[in-house]
N, C-alpha and C positions, 0 to 999 in steps of 0.2 A: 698695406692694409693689415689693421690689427685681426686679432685671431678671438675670440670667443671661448673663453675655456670655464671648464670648474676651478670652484678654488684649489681644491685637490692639486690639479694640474700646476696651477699654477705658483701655490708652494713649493713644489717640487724643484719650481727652476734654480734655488736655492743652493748653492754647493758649499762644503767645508772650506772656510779659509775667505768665502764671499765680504768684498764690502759691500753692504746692504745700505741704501740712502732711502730714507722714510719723512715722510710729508706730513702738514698738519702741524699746529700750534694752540701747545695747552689743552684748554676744552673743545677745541676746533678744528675740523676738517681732518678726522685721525682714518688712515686706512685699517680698519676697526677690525674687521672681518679676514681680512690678507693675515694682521699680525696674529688673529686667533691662531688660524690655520697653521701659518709657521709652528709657534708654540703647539699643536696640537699634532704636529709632524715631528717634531723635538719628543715629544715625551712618547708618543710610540717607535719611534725610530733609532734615537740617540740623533739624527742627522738633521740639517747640518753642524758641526761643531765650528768653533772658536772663529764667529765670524766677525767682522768690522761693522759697526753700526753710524750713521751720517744723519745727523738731524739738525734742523734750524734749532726750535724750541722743543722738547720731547714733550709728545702725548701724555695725558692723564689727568687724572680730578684730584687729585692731592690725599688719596682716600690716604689713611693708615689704619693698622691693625697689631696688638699687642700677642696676636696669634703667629705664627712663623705662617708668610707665605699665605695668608688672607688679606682680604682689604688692598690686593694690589691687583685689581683684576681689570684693568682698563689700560686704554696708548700701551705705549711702551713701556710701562710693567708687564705685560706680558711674556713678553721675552726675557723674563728673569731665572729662568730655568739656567743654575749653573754650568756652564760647559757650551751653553749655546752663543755667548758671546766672549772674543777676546780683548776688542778695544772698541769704546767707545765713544765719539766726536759728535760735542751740540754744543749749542750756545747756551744751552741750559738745563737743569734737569728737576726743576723745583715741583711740577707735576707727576713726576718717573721717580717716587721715591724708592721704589725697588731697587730701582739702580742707582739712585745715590746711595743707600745704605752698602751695595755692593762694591762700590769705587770705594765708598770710605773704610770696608774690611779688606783690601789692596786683591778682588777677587777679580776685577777685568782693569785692564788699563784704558784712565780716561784722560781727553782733554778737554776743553772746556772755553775754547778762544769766546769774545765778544759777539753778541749775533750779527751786529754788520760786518763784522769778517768772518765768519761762518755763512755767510750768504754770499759773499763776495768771494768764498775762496769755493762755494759751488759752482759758481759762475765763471771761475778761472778756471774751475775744472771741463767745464761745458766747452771754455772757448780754446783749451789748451793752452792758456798761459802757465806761467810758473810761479803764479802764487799773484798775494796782497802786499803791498805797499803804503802803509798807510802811519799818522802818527796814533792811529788808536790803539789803547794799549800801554802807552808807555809810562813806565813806573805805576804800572800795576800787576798784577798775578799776570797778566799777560808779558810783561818784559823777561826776556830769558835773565836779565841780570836777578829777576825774583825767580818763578814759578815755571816760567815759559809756557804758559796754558797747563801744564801736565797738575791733575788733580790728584797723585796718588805714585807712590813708588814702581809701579807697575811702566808708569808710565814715563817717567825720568830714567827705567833704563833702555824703552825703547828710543830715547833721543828727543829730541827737540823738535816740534812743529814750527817753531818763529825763530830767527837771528836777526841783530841789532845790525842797523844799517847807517849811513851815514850820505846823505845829499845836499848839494850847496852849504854845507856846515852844520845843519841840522839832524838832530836823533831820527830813526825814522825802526818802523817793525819792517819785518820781510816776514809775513808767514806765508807757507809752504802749499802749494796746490796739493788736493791730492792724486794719489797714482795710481788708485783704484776705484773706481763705480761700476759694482758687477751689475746690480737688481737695485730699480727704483721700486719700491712700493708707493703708491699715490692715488691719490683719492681726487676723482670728479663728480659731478652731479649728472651730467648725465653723458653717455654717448653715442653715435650714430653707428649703423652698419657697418664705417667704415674704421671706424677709431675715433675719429673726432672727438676732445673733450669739453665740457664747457664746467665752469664753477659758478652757477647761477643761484643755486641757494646758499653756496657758500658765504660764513660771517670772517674770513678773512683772504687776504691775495696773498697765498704763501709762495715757496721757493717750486712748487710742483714743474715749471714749465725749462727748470735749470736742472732741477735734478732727471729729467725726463731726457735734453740735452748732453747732460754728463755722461749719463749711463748710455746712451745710445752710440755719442762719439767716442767713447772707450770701448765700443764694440760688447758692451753689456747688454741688459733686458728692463723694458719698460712696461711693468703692469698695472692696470688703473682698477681702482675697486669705483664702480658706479650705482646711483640709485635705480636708474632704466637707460633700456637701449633705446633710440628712437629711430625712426627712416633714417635711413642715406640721402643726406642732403636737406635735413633740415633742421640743422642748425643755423642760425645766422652766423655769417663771418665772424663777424667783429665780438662776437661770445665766443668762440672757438680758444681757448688758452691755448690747447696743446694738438699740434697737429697728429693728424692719423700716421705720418711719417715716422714720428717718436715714437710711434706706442706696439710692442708687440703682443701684449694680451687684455685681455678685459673680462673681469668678471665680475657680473650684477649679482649686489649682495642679496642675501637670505633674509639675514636676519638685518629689519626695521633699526632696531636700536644698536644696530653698527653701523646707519647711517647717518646719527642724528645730528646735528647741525652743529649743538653745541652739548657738550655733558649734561646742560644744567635742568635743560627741559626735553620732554622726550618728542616735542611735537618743533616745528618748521615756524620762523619767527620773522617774514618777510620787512620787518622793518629791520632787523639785524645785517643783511644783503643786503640794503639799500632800494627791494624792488616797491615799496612803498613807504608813507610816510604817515605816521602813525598821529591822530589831530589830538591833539591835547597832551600827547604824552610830557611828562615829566616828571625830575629825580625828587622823592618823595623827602619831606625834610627830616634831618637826622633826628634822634632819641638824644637829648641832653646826656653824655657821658665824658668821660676823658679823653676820647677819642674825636668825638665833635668839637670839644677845645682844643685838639691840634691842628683839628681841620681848619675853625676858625682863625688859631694863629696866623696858619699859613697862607688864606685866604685875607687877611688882613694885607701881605704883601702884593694883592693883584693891582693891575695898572689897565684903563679902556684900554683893548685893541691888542693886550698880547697874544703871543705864540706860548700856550703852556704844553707842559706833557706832564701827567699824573701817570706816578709809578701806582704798584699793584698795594691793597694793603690799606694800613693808615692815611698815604696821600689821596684813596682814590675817592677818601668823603669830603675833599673838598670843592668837588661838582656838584654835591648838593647842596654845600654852606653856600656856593656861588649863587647856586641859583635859585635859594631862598631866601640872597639878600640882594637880587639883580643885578650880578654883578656880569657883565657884557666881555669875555674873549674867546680867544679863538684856541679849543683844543688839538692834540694831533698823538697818536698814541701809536706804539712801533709795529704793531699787528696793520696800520694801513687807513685806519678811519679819520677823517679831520671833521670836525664838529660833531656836532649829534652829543648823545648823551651816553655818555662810559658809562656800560655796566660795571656791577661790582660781585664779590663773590665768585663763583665757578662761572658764572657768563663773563667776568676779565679774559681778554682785552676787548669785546667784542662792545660797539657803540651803536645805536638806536637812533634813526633819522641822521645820519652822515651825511654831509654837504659833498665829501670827495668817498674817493675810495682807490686806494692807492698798494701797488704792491710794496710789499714789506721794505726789500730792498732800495728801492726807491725814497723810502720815508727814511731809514736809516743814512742814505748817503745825503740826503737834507740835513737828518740833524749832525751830521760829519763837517758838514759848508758852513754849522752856525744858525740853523736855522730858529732854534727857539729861542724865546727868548728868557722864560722861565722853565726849569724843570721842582717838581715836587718829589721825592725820592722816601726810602726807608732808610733804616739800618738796623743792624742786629749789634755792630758794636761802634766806637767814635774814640781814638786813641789822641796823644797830646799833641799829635802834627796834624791832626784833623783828617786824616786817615779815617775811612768809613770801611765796611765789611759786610756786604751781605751774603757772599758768595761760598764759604765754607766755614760752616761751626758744628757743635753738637754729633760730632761724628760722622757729618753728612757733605757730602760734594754737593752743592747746587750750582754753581756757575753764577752767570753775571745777566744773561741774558742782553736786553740790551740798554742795560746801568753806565755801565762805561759811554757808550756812545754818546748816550744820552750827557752824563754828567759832566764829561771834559770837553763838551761843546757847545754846552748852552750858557749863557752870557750870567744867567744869576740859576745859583743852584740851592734850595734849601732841602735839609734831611729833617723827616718828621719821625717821631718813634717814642715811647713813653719813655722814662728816664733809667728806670731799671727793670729787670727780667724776672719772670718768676711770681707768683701769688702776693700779692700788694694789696693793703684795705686802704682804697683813699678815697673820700666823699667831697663833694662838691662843694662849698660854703654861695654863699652869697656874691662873695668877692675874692674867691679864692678855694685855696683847695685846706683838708685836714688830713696829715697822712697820721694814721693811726698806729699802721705796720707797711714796711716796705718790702720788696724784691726783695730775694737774696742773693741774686746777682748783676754785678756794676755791668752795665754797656760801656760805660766811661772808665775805660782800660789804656795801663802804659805803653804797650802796643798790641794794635790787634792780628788776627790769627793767621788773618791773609788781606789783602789790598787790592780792597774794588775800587777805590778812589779814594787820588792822594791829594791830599794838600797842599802838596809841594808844587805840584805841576798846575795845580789848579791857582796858586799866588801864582807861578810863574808867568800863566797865561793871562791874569790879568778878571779873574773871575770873581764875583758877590759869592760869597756860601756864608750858610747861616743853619745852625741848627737847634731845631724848635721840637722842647720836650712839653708835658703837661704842667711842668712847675719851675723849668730854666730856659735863658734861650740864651745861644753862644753866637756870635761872630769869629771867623775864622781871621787871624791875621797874622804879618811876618814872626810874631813873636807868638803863634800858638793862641790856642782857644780864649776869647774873651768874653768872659758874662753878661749879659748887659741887662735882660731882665728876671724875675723872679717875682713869682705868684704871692698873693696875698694870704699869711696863714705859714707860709715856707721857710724853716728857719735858715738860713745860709748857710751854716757852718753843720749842724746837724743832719740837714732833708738836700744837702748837696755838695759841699766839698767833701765830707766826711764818707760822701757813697761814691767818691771819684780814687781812680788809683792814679792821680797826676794831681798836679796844683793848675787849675787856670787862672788868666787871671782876671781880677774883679775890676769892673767900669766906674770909675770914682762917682761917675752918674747915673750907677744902678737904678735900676727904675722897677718897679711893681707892672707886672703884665696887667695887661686891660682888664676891668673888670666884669665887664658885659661879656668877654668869652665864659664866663662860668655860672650865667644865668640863662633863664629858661626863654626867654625875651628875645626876638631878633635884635642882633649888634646895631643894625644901620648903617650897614659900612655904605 
């Protein structure tokens, strides 16, 4: 039976040297209140120091601030307090910019594996295996022959989380269970007298009930940050996530807005949990920009009936070009939703009238089997082997989240993203675009910084990729990048090989992209 304490108390259980495993994804489901505390026992204390941190996705709203140590005041920025942490392990940290800026000043050692095996090697840790075995990963920042997950010097000299493995004559990863889960921190909706926890307003099915298991069978401590307590015994079974067995403290938060469902709104959004179904909702149609014509590019490629998954970002406006030109499939997004309608902004990954609702894990070892059939992706950069990058630039560790999983397993992959980086004047024509002034920096680099997805593995497997900017779109093939089409208004040689730092090559039946992406007019797809 769980115990009932203050957060005080329950901070406390905290020790120097702790690995600490924290619940919650992105703008959702963060133990808000728990992590204050810590931070707020660190800074009067010194204590705990230099502990191990364990996340799926890390908490936070993306805020930043040009102030030192403002603007990072949510998830896991809070624990940025130097000396409070020594390594840290997530599938991503693109919310937790505190602590990407600190991985990438070599100030805690991080790693950084794929989130289906950041969830998978939670759940090794729960069952007492000795890790993941999987081909995910390979010939990317995750293969020890590159990066070995380690995002920062700090952490290449603590050694290697993954070793290359070899079965039936195929490459395979072995990453490494871990050997520490002292204190879960985690977050429920509510629970009873006894511990019971339930996630009923929760907008995602995170790793909570693994990490809950980890730490418990490592002889650790499991505490749940709740909106209310309710009787003993009534809960319904089958809402019970996490039994009263797992859990040894519970403490009902204070403060309102360390509960809130999702960053983006401060109030409780029942079509977001799935507990109703909102009549008429739908995704509003986009503003004619540069960005609605990538959308529609890529929304040009759908087919009735597939399996997509839209990454965060530029791919995630092609839910509205969809379905403001009625275009009928079936979405699935790695937070756990299938159908329904993907929010965008600070409410990503969270989807609105969801037909399923799936835990994360789950959706990830789907899309591991093959499950989609299209993926829609970003990129920060696209090098001459078709090598993409989102996962470290600009001085910053983010990770991969779950890009890899996603990209080296779905059947056809396209990467959306404007052409170049940086303050660009381009206007819209009729039929075309006018660039006036462009970027002043190439994405279209000889090689890029680190490798979230390669090329190489992805011909090998036998994959469609295609990458579609606002004025070129490439096909991926044995002999490197091919052109194939080009906007109306684009000079070739000026507005696109000339801002490439490679030669690709040119499709002898280059074609002018469509012209109806760059009017005000539904396409009619």
């Amino acid at each position: 039976m769980a115990k009932i304490v203050t957060l005080e108390e329950a901070v406390r259980v905290v020790k120097d040297g702790d690995y600490l495993l924290v619940g919650g994804f992105g703008s959702y489901a963060s133990p808000e209140e728990l992590l204050e505390g810590l931070a707020e026992r660190y800074a009067d204390t010194g204590s705990p120091k230099k502990i191990g941190v364990l996340c799926g996705i890390t908490t936070g709203d993306k805020t930043e601030s040009l102030e030192p140590l403002k603007g990072y005041t949510i998830g896991a920025n809070r624990l940025r307090a130097e000396g409070l942490i020594d390594v840290f392990i997530a599938g991503n940290l693109t919310d937790a910019r505190a602590i990407a800026y600190m991985v990438g000043e070599n100030k805690i050692a991080c790693y950084l594996p794929p989130l289906g095996v950041m969830l998978n090697l939670l759940r090794a840790t729960a069952a007492g295996r000795p890790g993941v075995i999987t081909r995910v990963g390979l010939n990317t920042f995750a293969d020890p022959r590159l990066d070995g997950c380690a995002f920062n010097e700090r952490a290449k000299e603590l050694g290697p989380l993954v070793e290359l493995t070899t079965l039936d004559g195929k490459e395979y990863l072995f990453y490494k269970a871990f050997k520490k889960a002292d204190v879960a921190f985690i977050r429920a909706t509510y629970a009873d007298e006894d511990g019971n926890l339930t996630m009923s307003k929760e907008g995602v099915m995170g790793p909570e009930l693994d990490m809950a298991i980890a730490a418990h069978n490592r002889g650790g401590t499991v505490i749940a940050q709740v909106e209310d307590i309710v009787a003993r015994g009534t809960l319904h079974p089958k809402q019970v996530r996490v039994h009263s067995t797992l859990v040894d403290y519970v403490v009902k938060v204070k403060n309102p807005d360390n509960q809130r469902q999702c960053y983006a709104t401060p109030g409780y959004r029942p079509e977001l949990s799935g507990d109703v179904r909102i009549a008429g909702e739908t995704v509003k149609p986009m503003k004619l920009s540069l960005r609605k014509v990538l959308a529609r590019r890529g929304a040009m490629e759908l087919k009735p009936g597939v399996i997509i998954n839209l990454g965060s970002g530029m791919p995630s406006g092609i839910g509205s070009v969809a379905e403001e030109e009625g275009l009928k499939f079936s979405t699935t997004i790695e937070a756990g939703s299938m159908g329904g309608i993907v929010q965008e902004g600070l409410s990503f990954p969270g989807a609105a009238n969801s037909e399923a609702f799936y835990y994360q894990l789950d959706t990830l070892d789907m899309y591991d089997g093959g499950f989609i059939d299209m993926a829609f992706l970003g990129f920060a950069e696209i090098d001459e082997r078709g090598n993409t990058n989102v996962s470290q630039f600009a001085g910053r560790a983010i990770g991969a989240g779950g890009y890899i999983n996603i990209s080296q397993n779905a059947k056809k992959v396209f990467f959306l993203g404007n052409f170049s980086a940086g303050k660009a004047d381009v206007a819209l024509t009729d039929s075309g675009l006018d660039i006036k002034s462009d970027g002043e920096t190439s994405k279209f680099v000889k090689s890029v910084q680190q490798v979230t997805f390669s090329g190489d593995y992805a011909l090998e497997n036998g994959q469609e990729v295609m990458y579609i900017t606002e004025r070129a779109v490439f096909k991926l093939t044995k002999d490197g990048l091919l052109l194939t089409e080009i906007a109306d208004g684009v000079d070739l040689q000026k507005d696109v090989l000339d801002k490439m730092e490679f030669a690709p090559q040119v499709s002898p039946e280059l074609k002018k992209m469509d012209a109806r992406l760059f009017r005000e007019a539904k396409m009619g797809l």
